[in-house]
GUPASE-273026 format. One line per field, with one value per residue (C-alpha): x negated, y negated, z negated; residue in one letter; residue number from 1. Coordinates in Angstrom, 3 decimals. Example, Ala and Ser with C-alpha at 12.3 -4.5 7.8 and 13.67 -1.06 7.14 Angstrom:
% residues 2
X [-12.300|-13.670];
Y [4.500|1.060];
Z [-7.800|-7.140];
code [A|S];
pos [1|2];
This chain:
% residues 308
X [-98.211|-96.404|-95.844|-96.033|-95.582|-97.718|-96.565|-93.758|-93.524|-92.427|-93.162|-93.476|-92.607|-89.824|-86.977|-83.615|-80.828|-78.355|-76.084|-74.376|-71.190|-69.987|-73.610|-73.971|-76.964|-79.479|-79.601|-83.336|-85.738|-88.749|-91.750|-93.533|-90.074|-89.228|-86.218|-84.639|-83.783|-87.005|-87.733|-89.714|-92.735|-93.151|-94.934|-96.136|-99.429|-99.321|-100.082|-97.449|-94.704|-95.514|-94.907|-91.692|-90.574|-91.902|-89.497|-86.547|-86.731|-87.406|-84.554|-82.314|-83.527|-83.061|-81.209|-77.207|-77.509|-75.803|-76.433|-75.010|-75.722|-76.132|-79.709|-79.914|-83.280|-83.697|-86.737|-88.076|-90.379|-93.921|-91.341|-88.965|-85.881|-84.215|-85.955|-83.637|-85.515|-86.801|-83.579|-80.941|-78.240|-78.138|-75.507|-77.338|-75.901|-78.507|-78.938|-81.488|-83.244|-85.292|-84.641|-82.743|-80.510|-78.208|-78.263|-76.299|-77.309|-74.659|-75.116|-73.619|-71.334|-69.410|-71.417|-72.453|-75.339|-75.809|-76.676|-80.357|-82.359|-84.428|-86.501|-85.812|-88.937|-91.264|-94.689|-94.522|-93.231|-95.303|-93.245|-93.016|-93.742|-90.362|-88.238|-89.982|-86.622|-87.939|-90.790|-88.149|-88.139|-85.188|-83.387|-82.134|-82.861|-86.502|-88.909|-90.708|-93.768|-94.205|-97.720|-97.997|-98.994|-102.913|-101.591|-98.312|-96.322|-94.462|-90.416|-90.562|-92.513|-90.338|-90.657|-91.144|-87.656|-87.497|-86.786|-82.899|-80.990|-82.100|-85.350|-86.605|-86.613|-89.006|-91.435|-93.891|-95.380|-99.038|-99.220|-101.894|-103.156|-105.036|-103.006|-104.351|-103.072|-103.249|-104.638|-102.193|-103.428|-100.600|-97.372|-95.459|-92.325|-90.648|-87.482|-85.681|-87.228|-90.425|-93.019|-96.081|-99.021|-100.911|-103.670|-105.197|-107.837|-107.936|-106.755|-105.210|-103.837|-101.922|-101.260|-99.202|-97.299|-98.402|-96.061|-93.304|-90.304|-87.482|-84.966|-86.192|-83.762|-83.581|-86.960|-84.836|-86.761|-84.910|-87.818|-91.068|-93.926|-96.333|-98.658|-99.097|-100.298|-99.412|-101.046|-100.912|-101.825|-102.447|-103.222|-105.611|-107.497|-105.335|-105.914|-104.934|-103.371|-102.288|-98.591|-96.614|-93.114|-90.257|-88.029|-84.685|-82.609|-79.337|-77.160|-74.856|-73.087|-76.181|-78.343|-81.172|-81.121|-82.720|-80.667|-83.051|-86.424|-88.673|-91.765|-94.445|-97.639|-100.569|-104.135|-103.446|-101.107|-98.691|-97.214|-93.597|-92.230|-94.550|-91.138|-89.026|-85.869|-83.992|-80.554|-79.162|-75.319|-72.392|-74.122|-72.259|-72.741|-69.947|-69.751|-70.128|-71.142|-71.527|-74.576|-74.772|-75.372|-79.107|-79.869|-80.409|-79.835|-76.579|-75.922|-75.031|-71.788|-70.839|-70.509|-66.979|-67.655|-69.696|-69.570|-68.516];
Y [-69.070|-70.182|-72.446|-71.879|-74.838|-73.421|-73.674|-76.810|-79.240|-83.211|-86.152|-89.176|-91.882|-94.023|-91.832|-90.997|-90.210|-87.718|-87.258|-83.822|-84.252|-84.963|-85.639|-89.132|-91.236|-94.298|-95.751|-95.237|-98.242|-98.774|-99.182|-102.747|-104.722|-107.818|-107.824|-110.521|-108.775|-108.815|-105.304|-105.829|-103.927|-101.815|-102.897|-99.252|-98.100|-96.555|-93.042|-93.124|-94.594|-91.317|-89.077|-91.130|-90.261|-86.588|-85.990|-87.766|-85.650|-82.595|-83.526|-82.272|-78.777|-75.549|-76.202|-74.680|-70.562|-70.723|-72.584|-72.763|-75.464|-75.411|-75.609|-77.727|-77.445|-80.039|-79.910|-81.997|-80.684|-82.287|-84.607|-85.547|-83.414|-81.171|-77.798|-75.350|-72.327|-73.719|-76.012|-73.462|-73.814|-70.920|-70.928|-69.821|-68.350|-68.827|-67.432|-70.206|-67.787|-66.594|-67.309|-64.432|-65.528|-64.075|-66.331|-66.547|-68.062|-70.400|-70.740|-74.019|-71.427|-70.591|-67.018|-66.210|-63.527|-60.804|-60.784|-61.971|-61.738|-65.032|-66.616|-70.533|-72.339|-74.990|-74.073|-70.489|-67.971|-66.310|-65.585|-63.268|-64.820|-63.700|-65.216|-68.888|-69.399|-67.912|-70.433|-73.064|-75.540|-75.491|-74.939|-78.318|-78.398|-77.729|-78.714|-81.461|-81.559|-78.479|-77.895|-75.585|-71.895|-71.515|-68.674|-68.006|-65.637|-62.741|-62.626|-59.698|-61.763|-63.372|-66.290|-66.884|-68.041|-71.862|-72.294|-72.611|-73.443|-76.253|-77.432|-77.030|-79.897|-82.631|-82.462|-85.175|-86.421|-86.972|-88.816|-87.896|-90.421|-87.883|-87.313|-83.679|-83.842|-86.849|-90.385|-93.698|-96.174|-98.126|-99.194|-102.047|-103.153|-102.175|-103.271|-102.888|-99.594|-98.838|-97.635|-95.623|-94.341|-91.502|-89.620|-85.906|-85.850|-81.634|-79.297|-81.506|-78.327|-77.884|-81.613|-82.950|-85.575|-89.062|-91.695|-91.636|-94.783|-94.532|-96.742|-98.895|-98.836|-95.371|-93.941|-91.504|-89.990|-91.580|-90.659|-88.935|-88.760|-85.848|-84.157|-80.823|-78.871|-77.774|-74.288|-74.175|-71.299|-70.295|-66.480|-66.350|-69.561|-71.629|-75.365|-76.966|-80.486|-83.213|-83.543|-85.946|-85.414|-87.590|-85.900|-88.608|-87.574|-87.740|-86.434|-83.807|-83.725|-85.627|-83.465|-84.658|-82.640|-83.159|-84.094|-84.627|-84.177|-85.659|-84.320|-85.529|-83.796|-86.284|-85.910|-86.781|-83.575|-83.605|-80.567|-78.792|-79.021|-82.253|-83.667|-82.127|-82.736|-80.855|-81.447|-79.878|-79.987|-79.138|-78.347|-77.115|-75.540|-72.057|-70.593|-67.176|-65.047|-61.121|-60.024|-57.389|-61.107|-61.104|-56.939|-56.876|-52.607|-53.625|-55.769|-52.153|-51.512|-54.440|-55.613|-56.243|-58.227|-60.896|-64.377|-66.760];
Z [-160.150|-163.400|-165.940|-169.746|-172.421|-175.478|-178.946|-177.990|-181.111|-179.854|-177.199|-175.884|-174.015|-174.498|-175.901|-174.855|-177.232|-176.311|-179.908|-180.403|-180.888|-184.248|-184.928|-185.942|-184.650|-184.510|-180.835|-179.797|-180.135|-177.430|-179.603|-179.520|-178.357|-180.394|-183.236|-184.779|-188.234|-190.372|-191.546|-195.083|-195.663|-198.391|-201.432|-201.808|-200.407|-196.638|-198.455|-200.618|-197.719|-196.055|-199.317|-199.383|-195.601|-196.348|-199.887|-198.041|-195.468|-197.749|-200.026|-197.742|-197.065|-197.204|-194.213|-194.732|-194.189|-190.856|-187.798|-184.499|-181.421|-177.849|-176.486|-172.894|-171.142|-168.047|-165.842|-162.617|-160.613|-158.754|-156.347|-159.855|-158.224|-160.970|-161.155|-161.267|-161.812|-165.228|-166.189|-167.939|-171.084|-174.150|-177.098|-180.018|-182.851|-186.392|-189.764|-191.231|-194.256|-191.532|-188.064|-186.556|-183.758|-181.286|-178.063|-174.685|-171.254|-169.929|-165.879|-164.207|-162.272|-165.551|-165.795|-169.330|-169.905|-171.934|-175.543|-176.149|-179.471|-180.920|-183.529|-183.017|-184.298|-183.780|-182.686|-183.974|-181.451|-178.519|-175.724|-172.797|-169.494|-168.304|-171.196|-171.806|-173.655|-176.284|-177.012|-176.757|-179.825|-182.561|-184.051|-184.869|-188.229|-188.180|-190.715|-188.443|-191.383|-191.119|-189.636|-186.542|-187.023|-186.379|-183.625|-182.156|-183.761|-182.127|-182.327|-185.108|-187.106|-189.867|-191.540|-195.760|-196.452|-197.853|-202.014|-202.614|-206.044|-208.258|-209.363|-213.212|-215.149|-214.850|-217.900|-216.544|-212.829|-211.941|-208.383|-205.730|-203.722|-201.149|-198.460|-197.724|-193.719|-192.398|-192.895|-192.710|-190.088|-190.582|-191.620|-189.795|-188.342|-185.392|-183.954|-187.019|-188.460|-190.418|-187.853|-189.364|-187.116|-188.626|-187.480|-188.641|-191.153|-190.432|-187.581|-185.083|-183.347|-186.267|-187.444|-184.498|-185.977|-184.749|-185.286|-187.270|-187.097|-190.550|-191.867|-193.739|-196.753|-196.768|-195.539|-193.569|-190.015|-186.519|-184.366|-184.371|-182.013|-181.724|-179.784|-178.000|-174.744|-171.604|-169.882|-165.988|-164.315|-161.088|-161.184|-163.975|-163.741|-166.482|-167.181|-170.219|-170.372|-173.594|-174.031|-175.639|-177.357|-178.844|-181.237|-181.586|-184.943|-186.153|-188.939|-189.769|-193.059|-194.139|-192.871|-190.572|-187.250|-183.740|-181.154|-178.075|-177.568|-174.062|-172.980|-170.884|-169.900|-169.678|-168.573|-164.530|-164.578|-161.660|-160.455|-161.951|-165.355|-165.918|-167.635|-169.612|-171.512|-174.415|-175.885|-178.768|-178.404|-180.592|-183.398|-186.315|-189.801|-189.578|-193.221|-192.136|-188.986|-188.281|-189.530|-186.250|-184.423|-186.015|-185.558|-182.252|-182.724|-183.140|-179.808|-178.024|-180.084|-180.139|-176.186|-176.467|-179.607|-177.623|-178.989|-176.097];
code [X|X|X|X|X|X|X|X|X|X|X|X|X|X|X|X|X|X|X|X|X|X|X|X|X|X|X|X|X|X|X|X|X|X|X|X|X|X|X|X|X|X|X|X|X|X|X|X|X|X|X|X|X|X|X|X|X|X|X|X|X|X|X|X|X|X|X|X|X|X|X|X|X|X|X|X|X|X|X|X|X|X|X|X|X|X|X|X|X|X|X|X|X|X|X|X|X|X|X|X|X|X|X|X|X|X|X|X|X|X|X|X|X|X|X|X|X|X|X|X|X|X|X|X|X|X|X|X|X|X|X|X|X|X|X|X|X|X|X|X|X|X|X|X|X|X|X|X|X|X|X|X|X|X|X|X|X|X|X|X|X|X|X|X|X|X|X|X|X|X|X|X|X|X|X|X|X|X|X|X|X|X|X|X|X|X|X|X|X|X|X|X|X|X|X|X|X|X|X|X|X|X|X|X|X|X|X|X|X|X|X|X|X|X|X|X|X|X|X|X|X|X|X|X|X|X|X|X|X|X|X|X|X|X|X|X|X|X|X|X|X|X|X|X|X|X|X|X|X|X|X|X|X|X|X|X|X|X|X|X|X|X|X|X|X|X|X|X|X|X|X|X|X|X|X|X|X|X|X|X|X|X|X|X|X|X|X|X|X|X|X|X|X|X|X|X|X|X|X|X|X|X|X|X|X|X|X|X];
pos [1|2|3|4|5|6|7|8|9|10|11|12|13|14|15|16|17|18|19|20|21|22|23|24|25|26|27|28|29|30|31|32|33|34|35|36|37|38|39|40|41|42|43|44|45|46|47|48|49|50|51|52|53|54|55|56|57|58|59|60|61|62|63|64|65|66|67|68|69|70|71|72|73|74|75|76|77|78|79|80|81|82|83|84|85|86|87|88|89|90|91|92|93|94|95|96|97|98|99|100|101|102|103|104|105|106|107|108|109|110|111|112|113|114|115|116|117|118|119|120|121|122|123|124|125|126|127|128|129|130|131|132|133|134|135|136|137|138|139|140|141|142|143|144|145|146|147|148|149|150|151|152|153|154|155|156|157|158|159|160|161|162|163|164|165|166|167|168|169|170|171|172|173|174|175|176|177|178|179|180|181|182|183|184|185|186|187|188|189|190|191|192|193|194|195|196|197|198|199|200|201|202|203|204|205|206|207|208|209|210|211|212|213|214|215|216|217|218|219|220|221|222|223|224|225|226|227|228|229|230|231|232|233|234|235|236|237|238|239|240|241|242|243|244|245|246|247|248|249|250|251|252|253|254|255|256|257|258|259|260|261|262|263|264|265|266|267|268|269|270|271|272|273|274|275|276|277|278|279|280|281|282|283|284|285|286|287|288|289|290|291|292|293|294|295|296|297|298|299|300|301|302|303|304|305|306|307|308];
């Protein structure tokens, strides 16, 4: 028997905010509870508040070339005790262009494993059945628009690096209405943030987001709901089953980044792993690190070299 999540993105249910330290942060808000600040709508049309909360978010990227955070993973299992087997810690050590990472398991004992090659990303990477840490989400400063691959990729695949320097000039705009991915169903206030429901108008495999809550001032993302699947298998009969994620932001050196992320598997599923929590800890922008960390060739010569 085992468990694989497919192609992770976000859930559900009412969120819980762990910050990383240093890593400042919006408390968590339960969706349909009563605030006494009034939150004004937008005079904008629901299209066009979505384009907003999409080139906020965008404004801040390419993410800074070098990335580094702790990855928690917590698991119950069928009678909600911690499950052990599929609850674990890694250190990961990033270079953002495209991907490459150099990660370490952490044990609750203190032990600290050997040197393990990865490809943080959201929805993208098809792991082996005997390292589902590699289909983990991250790293923390995903792309959360970003629609989902129409397969899994493997880990040697790399990724189109994102545009860096600055843009050309601005010669003249022409606004589109058409909002190519999703439709706006609407746009309303919730508990002091801007709350907008959306739903695909193509590939709902790939078009996950659901709900999305922002500042209203600012149109920055605090949370985001989405969808996804869970496979369970039992030899090789596998049954499918709707998940539900909640990504909970924050921000470092103004950068958005995830800082927790809850999962729930729906559909009357209620065996192991049906909940699951991640926490992105200590995350931090470094200026520089080895390029041997992201060549996984390299990892041989360099045992004694081991980043702790």
């Amino acid at each position: 028997m085992h468990h694989r999540l497919c192609a992770l993105l976000l859930m559900g249910a009412a969120a819980v905010l762990v910050a990383a330290p240093g890593v400042a942060s919006t408390p968590a808000r339960a969706p349909g509870a009563s605030y006494a600040a009034a939150v004004p709508l937008p005079s904008m049309s629901p299209d066009d508040v979505f384009y907003k909360i999409r080139e906020v978010f965008r404004s801040h990227r390419p993410p800074p070339p070098y990335e580094t955070y702790t990855l928690v993973r917590q698991n119950d299992d069928a009678e909600g005790y911690p499950d052990y087997a599929d609850s674990y810690t890694f250190h990961i050590w990033m270079r953002t262009s495209d991907k490459a990472a150099l990660g370490r398991e952490f044990s609750r004992l203190g032990a600290i494993g050997q040197m393990e090659f990865m490809r943080p990303q959201f929805n993208s990477v098809d792991a082996p059945e005997d390292h589902p840490e590699l289909a983990d989400p991250g790293p923390p400063t995903a792309d959360l628009f970003e629609p989902a691959p129409a397969h899994p990729h493997p880990i040697s695949w790399v990724p189109t690096p994102e545009p860096t320097g600055t843009m050309p000039p601005v010669i003249g705009r022409v606004n589109v209405s058409v909002n190519a991915d999703y439709y706006v169903v609407a746009v309303n206030a919730d508990q002091g943030l801007l709350h907008v429901v959306l739903t695909p108008r193509r590939d709902p495999e790939r078009n996950r987001l659901r709900e999305l809550w922002v500042d209203p001032r600012t149109f920055e993302l605090e949370k985001v709901l989405a969808t996804d699947r869970f496979e369970y298998c039992v030899g090789h009969r596998c049954e499918t089953y709707p998940t539900l994620f909640t990504i909970t932001l924050g921000r470092l050196d103004g950068m958005p980044v995830v800082t927790h992320i809850h999962g729930v598997v729906e559909g009357g599923y209620n065996s192991d792993d049906r909940v699951v929590e991640y926490s992105f800890e200590n995350i931090a922008f470094p200026h520089s690190l080895p390029s041997w960390y992201f060549d996984p060739r390299d990892y041989a010569a360099h045992i004694q070299d081991a980043p702790t």
